[in-house]
GUPABA-692018 format. One record per residue: residue number from 1; x, y, z of N, C-alpha, C in turn. Coordinates in pm, whole numbers, plus 50000, padded with zeros to 5 digits. Atoms other than C-alpha are relative to their C-alpha. Layout:
# residues N
+-----+-------+-------+-------+-------+-------+-------+-------+-------+-------+
|   k |  n_xx |  n_yy |  n_zz | ca_xx | ca_yy | ca_zz |  c_xx |  c_yy |  c_zz |
+-----+-------+-------+-------+-------+-------+-------+-------+-------+-------+
| NUM |     X |     Y |     Z |     X |     Y |     Z |     X |     Y |     Z |
...
+-----+-------+-------+-------+-------+-------+-------+-------+-------+-------+
//
This chain:
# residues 88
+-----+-------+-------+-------+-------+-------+-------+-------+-------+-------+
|   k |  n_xx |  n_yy |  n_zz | ca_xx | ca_yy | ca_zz |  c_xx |  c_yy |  c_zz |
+-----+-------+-------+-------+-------+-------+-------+-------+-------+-------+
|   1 | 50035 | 49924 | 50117 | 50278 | 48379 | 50814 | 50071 | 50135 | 50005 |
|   2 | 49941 | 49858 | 49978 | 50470 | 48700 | 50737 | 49902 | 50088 | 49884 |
|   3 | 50069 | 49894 | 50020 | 50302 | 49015 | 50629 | 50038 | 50051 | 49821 |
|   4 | 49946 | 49924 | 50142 | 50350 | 49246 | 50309 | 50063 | 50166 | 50067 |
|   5 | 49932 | 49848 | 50010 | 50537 | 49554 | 50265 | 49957 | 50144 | 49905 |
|   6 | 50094 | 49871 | 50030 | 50468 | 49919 | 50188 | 50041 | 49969 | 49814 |
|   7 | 49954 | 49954 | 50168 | 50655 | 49903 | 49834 | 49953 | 49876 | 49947 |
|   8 | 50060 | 50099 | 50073 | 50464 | 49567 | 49760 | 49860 | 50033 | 49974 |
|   9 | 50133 | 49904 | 50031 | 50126 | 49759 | 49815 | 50012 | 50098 | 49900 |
|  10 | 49925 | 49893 | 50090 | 50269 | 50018 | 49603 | 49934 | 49932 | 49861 |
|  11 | 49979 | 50061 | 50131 | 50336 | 49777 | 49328 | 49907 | 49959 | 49928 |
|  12 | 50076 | 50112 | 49990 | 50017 | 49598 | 49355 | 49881 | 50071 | 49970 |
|  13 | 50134 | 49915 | 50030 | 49772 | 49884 | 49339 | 50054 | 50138 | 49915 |
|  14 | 49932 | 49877 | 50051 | 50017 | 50138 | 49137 | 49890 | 50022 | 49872 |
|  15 | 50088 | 49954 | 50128 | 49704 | 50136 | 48849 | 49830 | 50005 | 49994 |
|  16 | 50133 | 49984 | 49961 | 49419 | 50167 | 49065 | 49961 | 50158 | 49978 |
|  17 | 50073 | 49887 | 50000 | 49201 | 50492 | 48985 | 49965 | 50052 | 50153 |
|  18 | 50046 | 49957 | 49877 | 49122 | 50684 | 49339 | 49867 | 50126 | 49950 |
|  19 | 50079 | 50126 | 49880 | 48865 | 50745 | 49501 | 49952 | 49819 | 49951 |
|  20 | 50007 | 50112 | 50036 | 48856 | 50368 | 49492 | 49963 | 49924 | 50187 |
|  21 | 50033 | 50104 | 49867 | 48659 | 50118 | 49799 | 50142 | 49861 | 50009 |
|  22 | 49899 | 50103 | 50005 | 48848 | 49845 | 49910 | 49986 | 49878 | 49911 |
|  23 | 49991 | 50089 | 50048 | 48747 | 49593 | 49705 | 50010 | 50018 | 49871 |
|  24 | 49950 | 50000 | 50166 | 48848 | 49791 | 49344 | 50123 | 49919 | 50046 |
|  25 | 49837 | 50057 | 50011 | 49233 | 49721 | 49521 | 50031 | 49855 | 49999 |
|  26 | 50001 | 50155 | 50008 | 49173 | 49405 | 49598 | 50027 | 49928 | 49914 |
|  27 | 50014 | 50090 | 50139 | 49088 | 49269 | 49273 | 50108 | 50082 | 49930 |
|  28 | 49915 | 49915 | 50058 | 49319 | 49519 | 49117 | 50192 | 49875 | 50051 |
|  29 | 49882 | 50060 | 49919 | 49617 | 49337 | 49359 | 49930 | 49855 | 49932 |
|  30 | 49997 | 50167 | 50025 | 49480 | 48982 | 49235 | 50009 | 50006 | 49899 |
|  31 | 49920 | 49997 | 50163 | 49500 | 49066 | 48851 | 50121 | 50046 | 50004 |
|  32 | 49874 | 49978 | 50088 | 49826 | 49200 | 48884 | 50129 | 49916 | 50089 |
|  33 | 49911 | 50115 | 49928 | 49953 | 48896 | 49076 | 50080 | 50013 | 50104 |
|  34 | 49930 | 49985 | 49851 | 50024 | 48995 | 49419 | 49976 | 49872 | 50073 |
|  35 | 49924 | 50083 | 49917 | 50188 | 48793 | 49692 | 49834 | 49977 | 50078 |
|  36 | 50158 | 50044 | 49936 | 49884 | 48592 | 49867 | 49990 | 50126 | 50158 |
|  37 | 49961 | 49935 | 49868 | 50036 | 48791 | 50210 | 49940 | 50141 | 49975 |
|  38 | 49981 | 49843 | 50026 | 50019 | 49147 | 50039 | 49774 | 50003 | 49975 |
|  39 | 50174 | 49972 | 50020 | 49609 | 49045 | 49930 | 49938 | 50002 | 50126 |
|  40 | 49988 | 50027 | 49898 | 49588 | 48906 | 50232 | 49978 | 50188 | 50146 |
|  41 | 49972 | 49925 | 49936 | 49646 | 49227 | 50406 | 49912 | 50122 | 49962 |
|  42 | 50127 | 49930 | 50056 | 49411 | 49441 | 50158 | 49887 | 49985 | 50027 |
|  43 | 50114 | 50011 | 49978 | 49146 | 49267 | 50255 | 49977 | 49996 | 50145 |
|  44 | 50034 | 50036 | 49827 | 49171 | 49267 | 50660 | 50007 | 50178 | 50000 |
|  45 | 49999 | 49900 | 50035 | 49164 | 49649 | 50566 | 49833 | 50048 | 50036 |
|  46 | 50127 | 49863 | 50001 | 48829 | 49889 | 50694 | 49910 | 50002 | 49859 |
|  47 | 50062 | 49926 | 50110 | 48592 | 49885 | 50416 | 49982 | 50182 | 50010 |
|  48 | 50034 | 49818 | 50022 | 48580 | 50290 | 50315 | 50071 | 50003 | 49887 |
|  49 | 49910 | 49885 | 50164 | 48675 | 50518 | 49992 | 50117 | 50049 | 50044 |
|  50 | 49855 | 49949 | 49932 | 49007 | 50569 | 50030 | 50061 | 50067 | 49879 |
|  51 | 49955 | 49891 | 50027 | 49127 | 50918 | 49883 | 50156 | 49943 | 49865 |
|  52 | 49875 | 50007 | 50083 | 49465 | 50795 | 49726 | 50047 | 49893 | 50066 |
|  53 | 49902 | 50144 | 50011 | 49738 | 50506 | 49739 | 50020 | 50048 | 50171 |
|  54 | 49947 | 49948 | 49830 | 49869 | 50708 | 50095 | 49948 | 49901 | 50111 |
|  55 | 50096 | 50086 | 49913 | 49555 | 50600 | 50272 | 49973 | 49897 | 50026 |
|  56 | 49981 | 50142 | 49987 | 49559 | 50261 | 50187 | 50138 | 49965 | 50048 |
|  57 | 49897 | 50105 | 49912 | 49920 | 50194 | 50281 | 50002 | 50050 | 50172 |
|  58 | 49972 | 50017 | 49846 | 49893 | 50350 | 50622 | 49853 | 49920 | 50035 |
|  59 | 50097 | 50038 | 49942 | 49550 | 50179 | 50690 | 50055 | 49848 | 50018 |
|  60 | 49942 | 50145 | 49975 | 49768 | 49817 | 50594 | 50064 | 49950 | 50065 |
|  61 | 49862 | 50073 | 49887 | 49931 | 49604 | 50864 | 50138 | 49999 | 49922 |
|  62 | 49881 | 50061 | 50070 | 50283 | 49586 | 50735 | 50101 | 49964 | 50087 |
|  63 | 49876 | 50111 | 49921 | 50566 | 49361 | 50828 | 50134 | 50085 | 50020 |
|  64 | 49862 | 49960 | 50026 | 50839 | 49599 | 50936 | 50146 | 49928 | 49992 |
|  65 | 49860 | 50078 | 49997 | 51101 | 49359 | 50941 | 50043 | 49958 | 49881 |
|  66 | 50001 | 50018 | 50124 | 51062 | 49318 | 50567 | 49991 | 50093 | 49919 |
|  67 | 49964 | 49868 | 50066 | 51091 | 49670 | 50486 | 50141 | 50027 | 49998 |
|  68 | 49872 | 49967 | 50007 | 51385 | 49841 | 50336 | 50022 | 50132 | 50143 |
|  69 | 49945 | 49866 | 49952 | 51545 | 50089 | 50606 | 49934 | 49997 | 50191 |
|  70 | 50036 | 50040 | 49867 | 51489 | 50135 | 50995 | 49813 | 50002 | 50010 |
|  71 | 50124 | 49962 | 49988 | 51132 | 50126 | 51109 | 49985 | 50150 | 50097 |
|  72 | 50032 | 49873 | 49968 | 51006 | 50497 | 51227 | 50097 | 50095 | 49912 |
|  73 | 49891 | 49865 | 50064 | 51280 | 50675 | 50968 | 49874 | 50069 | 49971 |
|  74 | 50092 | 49903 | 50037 | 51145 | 50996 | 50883 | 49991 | 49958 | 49840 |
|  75 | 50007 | 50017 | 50150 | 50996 | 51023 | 50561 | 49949 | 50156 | 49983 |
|  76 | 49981 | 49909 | 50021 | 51040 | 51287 | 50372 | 49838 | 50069 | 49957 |
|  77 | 50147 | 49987 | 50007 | 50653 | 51470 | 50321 | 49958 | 50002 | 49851 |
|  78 | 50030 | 50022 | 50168 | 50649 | 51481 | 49947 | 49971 | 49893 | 49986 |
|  79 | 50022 | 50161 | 50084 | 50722 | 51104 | 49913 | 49883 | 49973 | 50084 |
|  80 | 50126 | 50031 | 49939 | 50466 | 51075 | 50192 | 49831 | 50029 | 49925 |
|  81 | 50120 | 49954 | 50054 | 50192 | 51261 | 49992 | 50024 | 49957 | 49851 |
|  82 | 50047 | 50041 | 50181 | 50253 | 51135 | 49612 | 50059 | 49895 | 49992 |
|  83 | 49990 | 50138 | 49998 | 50458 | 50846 | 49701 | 50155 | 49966 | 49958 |
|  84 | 49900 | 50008 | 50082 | 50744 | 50918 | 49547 | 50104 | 50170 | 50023 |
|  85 | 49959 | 49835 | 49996 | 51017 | 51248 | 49529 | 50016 | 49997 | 49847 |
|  86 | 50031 | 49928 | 50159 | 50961 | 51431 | 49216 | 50030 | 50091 | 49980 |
|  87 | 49909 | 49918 | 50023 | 51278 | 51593 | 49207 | 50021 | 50126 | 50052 |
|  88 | 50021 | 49846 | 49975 | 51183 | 51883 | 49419 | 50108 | 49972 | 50101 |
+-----+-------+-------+-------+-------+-------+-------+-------+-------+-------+
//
């Protein structure tokens, strides 16, 4: 079985409201037709309120070998905190 990736979590919960438990994303990731792997991975997840999208992808196992780019690159702290760079 292989895992999911950070930018498939992304994709999968990009219209969830925060604070949100784990099981708004869940269902959120199954209406908007995520990969069985990527639900899969939401739900082996800590029940708790999790603050923003951030929190949930570092709390998710992910498959580094199915990510774009080396595993440990730095990331830049903006995209780390909103997810994204927003031109600054």
């Amino acid at each position: 079985m292989r895992g999911t990736t950070t930018d498939r979590i992304r994709e999968a919960l990009g219209s969830v409201d925060y604070p949100a438990d784990k099981w708004a994303w869940v269902e959120e990731a199954t209406r908007a037709g995520a990969e069985e792997e990527t639900i899969r991975a939401l739900r082996a997840v800590p029940q708790a309120e999790y603050a923003n999208l951030n929190e949930v992808v570092r709390s998710v196992s992910i498959d580094h070998e199915r990510e774009d780019g080396p595993v440990g690159a730095p990331v830049n702290p903006i995209v780390e905190e909103l997810g994204e760079n927003r031109g600054s």
